[in-house]
C-alpha positions in Angstrom: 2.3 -3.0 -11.0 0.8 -4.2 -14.4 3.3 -7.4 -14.7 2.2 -8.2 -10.7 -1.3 -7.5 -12.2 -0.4 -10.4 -14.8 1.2 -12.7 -13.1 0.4 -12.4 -9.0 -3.0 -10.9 -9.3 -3.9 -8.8 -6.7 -0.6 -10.5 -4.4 1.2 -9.1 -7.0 -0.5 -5.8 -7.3 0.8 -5.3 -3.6 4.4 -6.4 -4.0 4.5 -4.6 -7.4 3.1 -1.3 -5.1 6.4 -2.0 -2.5 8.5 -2.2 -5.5 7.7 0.8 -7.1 7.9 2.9 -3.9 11.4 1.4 -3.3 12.5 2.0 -6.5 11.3 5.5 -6.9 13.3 6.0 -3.6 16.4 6.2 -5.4 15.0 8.8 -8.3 13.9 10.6 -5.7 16.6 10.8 -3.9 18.8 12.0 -6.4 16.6 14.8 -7.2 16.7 15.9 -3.4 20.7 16.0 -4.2 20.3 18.5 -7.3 18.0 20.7 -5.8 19.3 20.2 -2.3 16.0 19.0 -0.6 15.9 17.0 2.6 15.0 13.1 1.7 14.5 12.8 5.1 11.5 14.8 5.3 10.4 12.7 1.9 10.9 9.4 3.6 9.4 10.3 6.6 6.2 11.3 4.8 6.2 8.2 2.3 7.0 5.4 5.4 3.5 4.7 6.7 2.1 4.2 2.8 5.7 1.7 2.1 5.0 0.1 5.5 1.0 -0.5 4.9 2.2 -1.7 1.3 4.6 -4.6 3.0 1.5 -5.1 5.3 -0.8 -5.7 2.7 1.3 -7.7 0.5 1.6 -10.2 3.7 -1.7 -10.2 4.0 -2.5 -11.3 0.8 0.4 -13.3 0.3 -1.0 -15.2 3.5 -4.7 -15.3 2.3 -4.0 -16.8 -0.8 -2.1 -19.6 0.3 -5.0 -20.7 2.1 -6.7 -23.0 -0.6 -10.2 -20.8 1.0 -11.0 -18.9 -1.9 -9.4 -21.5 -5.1 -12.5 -22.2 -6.4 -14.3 -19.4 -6.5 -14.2 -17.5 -9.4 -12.3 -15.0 -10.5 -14.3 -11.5 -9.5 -15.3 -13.3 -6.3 -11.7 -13.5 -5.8 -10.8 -10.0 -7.2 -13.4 -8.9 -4.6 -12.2 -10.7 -1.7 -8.7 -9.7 -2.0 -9.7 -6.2 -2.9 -11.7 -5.4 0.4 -9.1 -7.6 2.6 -6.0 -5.6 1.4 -8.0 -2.9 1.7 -8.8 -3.1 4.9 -5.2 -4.5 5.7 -4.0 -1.4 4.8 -5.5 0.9 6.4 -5.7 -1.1 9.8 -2.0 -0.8 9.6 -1.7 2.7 8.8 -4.6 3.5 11.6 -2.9 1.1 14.4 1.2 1.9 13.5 0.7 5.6 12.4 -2.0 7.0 14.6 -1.1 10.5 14.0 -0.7 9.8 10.6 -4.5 8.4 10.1 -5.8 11.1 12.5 -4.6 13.4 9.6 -6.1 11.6 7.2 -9.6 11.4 8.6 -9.4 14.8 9.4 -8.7 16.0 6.0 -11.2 13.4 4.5 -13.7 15.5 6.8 -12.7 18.4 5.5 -13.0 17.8 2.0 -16.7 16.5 2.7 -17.7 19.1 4.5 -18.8 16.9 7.6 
């Protein structure tokens, strides 16, 4: 994440984010062999957050080749892509994983007391 911090910026922050949750797959799923776990329950819980990661990182890939925000400056930008792989995100967690988000909200709820 900190070299797509260097040099991608927040683009790269996303990819960096895929990367590191496909990597991790194969740590992970030799530790599930040694203490005889199911992956499939791991990668069943961890596909909606690797799928809104590839969503975002699309997103932003997309936004930023549009020459819209080039010269702005630099926290304008940091902003921008901020709130619109943000929102990227969580529209795709919220419109492919309904269930998923339901959850979410719910315990979000909970944890505020609303």
């Amino acid at each position: 994440i900190l070299v797509g911090v260097r040099f991608g910026g927040s683009v790269g922050v996303a990819w960096g984010m895929f990367i590191a949750e496909v990597v991790s797959l194969g740590f992970v799923y030799q530790a599930f062999r040694v203490l005889n776990g199911d992956f499939r329950e791991y990668w069943k819980s961890i596909f909606p957050a690797v799928v809104g990661s590839l969503v975002m990182f699309v997103v932003l890939f997309g936004i930023n080749a549009i020459p819209l925000l080039h010269n702005s400056t630099a926290w304008v930008r940091l902003f921008a892509d901020s709130l619109i792989g943000a929102v990227s995100y969580i529209l795709a967690i919220s419109l492919l994983f309904r269930g998923v988000f339901k959850d979410f909200i719910k315990l979000v709820r909970f944890g505020l007391n609303f």
